[in-house]
DRENVEX-12344 format. One record per residue: y, x, z of N, C-alpha, C in turn; chain; residue in three letters. Coordinates in steps of 0.1 Angstrom, whole numbers, always signed. Each point is the difference from the previous one (the first is absolute). Layout:
<rec n_c2="Y" n_c1="X" n_c3="Z" ca_c2="Y" ca_c1="X" ca_c3="Z" c_c2="Y" c_c1="X" c_c3="Z" c="A" r="Ala"/>
...
//
This chain:
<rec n_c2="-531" n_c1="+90" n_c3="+1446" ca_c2="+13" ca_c1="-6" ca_c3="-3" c_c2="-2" c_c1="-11" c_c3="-10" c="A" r="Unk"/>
<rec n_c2="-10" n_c1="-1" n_c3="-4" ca_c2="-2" ca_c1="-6" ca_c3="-14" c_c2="+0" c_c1="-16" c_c3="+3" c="A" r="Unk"/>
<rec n_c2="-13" n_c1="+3" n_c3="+12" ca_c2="+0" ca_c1="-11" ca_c3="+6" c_c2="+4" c_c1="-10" c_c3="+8" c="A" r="Unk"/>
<rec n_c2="+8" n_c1="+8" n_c3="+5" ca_c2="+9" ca_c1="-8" ca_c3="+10" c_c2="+14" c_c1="-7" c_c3="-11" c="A" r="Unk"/>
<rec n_c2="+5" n_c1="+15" n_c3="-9" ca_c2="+8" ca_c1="-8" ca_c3="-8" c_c2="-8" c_c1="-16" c_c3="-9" c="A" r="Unk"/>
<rec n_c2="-10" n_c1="+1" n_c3="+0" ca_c2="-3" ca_c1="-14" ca_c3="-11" c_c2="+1" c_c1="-9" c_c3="+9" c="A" r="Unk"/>
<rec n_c2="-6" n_c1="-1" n_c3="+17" ca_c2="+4" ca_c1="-4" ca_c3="+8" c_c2="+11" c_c1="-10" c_c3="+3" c="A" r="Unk"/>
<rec n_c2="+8" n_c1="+14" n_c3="-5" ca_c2="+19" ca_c1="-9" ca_c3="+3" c_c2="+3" c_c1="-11" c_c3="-15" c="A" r="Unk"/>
<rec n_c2="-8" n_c1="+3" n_c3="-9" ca_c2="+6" ca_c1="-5" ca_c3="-14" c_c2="-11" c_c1="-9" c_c3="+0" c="A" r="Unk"/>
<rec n_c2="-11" n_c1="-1" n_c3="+3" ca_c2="-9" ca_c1="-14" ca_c3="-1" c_c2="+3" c_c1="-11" c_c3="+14" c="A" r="Unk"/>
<rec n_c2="+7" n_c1="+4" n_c3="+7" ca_c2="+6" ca_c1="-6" ca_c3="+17" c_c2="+13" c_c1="-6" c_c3="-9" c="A" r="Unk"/>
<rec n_c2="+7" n_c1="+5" n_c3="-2" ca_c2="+15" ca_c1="-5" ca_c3="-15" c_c2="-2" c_c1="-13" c_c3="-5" c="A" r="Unk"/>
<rec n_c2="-15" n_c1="+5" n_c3="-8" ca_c2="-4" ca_c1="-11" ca_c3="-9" c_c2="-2" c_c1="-11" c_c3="+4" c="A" r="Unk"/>
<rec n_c2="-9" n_c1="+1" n_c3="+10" ca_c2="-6" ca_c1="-9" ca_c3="+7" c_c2="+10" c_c1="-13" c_c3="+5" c="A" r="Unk"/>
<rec n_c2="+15" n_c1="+4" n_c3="+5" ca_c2="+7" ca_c1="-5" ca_c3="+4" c_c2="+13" c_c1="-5" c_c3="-8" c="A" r="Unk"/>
<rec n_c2="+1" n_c1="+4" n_c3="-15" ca_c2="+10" ca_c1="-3" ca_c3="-9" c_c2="+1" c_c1="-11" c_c3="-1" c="A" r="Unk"/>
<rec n_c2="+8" n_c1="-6" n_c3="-4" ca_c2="-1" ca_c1="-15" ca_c3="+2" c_c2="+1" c_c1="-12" c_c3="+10" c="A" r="Unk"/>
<rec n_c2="+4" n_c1="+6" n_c3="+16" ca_c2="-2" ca_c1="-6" ca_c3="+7" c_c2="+7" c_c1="-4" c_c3="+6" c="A" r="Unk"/>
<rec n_c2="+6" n_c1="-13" n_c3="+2" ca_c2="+16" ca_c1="-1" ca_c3="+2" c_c2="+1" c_c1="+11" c_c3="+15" c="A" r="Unk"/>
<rec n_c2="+14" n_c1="+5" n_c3="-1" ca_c2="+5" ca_c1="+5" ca_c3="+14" c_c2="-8" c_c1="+14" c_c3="+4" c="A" r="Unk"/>
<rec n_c2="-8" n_c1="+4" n_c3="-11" ca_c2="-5" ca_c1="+13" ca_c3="+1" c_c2="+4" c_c1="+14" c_c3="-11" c="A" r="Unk"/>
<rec n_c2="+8" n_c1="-8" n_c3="-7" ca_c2="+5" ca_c1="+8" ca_c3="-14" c_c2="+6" c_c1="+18" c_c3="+6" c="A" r="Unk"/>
<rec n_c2="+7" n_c1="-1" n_c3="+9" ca_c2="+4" ca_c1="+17" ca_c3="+4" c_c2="-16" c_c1="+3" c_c3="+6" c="A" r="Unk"/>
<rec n_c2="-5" n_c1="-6" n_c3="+12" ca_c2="-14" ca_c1="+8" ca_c3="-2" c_c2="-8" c_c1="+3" c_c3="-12" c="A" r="Unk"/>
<rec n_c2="-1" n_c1="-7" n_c3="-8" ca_c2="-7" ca_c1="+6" ca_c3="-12" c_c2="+7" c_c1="+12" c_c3="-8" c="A" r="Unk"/>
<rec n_c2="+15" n_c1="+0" n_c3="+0" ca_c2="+8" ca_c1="+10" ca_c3="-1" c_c2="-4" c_c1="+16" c_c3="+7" c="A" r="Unk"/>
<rec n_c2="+3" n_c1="-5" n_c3="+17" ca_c2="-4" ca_c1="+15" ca_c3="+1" c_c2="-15" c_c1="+4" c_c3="+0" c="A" r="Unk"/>
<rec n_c2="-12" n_c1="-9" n_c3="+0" ca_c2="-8" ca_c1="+7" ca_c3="-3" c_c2="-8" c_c1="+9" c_c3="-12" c="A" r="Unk"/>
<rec n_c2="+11" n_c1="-4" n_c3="-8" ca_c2="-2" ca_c1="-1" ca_c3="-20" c_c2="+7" c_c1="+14" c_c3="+4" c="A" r="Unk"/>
<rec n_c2="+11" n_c1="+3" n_c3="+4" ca_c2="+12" ca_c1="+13" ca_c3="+4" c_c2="-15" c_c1="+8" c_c3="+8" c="A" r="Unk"/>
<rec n_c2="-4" n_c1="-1" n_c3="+8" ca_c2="-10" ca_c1="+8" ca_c3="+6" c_c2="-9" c_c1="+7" c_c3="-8" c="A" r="Unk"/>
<rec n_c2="-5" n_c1="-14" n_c3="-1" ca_c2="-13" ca_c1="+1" ca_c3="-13" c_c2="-2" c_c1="+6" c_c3="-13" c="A" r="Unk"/>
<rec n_c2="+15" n_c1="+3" n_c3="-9" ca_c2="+1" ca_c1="+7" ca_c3="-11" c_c2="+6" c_c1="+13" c_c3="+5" c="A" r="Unk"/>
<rec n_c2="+5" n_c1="+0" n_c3="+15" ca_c2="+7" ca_c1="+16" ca_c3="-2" c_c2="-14" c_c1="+5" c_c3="+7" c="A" r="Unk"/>
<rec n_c2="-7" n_c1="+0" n_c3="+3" ca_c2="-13" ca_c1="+6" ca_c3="+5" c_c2="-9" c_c1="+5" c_c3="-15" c="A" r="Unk"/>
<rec n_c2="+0" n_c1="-10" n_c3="-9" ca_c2="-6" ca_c1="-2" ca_c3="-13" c_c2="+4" c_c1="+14" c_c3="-8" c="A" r="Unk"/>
<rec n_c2="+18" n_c1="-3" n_c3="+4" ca_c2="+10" ca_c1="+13" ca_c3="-7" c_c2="-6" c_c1="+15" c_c3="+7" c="A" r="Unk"/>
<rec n_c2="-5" n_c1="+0" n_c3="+12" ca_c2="-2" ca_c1="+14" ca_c3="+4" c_c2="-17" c_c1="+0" c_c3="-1" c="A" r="Unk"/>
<rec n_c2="-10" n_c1="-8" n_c3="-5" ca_c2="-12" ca_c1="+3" ca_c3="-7" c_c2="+1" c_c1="+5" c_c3="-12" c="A" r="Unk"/>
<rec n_c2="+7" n_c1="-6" n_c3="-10" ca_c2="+3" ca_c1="+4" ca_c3="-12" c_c2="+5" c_c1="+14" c_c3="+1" c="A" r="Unk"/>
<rec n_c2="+11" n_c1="+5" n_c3="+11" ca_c2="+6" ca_c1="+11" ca_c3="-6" c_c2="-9" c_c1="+12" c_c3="+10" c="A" r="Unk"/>
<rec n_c2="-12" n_c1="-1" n_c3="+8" ca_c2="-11" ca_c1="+4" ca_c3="+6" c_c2="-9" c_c1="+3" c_c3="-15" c="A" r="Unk"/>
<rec n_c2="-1" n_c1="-10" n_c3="-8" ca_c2="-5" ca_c1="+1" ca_c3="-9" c_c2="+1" c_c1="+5" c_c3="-14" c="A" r="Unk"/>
<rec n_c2="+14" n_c1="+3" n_c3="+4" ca_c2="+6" ca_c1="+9" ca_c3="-15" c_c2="+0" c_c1="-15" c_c3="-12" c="A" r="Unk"/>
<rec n_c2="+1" n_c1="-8" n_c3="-1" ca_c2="-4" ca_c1="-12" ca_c3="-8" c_c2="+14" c_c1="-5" c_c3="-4" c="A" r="Unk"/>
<rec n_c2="+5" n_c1="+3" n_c3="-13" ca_c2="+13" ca_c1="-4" ca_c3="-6" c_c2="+1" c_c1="-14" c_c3="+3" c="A" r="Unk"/>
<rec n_c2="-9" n_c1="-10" n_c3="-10" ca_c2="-3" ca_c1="-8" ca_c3="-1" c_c2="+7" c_c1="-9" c_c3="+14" c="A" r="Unk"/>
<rec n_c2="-10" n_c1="+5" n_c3="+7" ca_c2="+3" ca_c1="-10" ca_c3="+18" c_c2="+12" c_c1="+2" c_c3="+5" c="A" r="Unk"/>
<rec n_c2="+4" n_c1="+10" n_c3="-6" ca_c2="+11" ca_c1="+6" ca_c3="+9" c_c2="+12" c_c1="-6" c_c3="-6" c="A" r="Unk"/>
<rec n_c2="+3" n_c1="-4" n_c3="-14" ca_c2="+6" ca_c1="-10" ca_c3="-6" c_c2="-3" c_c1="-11" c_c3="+8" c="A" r="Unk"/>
<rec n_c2="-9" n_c1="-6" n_c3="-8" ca_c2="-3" ca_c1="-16" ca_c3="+10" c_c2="+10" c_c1="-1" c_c3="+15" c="A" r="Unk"/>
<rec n_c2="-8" n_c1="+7" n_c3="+7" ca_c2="+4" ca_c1="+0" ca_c3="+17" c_c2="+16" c_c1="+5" c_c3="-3" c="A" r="Unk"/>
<rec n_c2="+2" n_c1="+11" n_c3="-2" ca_c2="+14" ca_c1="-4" ca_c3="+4" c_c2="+13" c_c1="-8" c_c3="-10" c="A" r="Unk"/>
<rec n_c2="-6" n_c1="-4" n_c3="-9" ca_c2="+5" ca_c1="-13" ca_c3="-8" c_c2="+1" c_c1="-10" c_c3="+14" c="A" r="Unk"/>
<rec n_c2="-7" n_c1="-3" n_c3="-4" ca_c2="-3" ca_c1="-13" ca_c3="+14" c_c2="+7" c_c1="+3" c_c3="+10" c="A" r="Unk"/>
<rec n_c2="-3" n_c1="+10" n_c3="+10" ca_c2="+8" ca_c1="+3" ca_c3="+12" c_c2="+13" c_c1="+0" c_c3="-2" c="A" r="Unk"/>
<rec n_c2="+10" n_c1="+3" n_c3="-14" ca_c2="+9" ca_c1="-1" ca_c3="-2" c_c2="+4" c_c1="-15" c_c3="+2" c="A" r="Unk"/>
<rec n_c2="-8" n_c1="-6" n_c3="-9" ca_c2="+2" ca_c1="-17" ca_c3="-2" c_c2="-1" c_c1="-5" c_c3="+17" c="A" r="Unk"/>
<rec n_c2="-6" n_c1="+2" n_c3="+7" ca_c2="-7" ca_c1="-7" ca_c3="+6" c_c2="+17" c_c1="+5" c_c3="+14" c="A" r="Unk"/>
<rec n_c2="+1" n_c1="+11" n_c3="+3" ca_c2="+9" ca_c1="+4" ca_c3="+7" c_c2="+15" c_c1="-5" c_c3="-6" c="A" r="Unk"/>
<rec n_c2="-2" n_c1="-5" n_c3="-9" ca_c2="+18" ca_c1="-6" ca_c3="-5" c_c2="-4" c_c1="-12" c_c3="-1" c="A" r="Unk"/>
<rec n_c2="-10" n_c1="-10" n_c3="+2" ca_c2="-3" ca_c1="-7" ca_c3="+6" c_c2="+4" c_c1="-2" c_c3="+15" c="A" r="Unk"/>
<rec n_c2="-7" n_c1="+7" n_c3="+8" ca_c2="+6" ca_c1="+3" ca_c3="+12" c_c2="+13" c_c1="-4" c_c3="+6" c="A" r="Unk"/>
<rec n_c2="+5" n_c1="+13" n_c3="-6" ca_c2="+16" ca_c1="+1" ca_c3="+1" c_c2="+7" c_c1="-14" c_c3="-3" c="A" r="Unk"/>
<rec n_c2="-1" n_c1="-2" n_c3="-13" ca_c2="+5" ca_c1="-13" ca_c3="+0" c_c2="-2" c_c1="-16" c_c3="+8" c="A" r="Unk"/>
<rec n_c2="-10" n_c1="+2" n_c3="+5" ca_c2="-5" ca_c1="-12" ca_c3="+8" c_c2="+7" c_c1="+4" c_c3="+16" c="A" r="Unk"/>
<rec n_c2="+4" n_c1="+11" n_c3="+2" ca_c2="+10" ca_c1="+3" ca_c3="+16" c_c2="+12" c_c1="-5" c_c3="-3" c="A" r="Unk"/>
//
């Protein structure tokens, strides 16, 4: 899971910045950290589990807002 999530979050990165691709880098970052969110919580890991679903929060009212 680990890896496929970095997958989705280094594919994100890769693409930030690019005119006319800003929602793709959206939902891949939406992929990419809720995959992150279920290693962390696989992992028992407070820490990550903050991070990720911090972000997934951010990242999904993001989302919303851009529809």
């Amino acid at each position: 899971i680990k890896w496929v999530a970095s997958f989705f979050v280094v594919s994100a990165i890769s693409i930030r910045g690019i005119d006319g691709l800003a929602l793709y880098d959206l939902y891949l970052s939406v992929i990419g950290v809720s995959l992150w969110l279920w290693v962390s919580i696989l992992w028992n890991d407070r820490a990550l589990i903050m991070l990720n679903g911090i972000g997934l929060v951010l990242l999904l009212r993001t989302v919303f807002n851009s529809l």
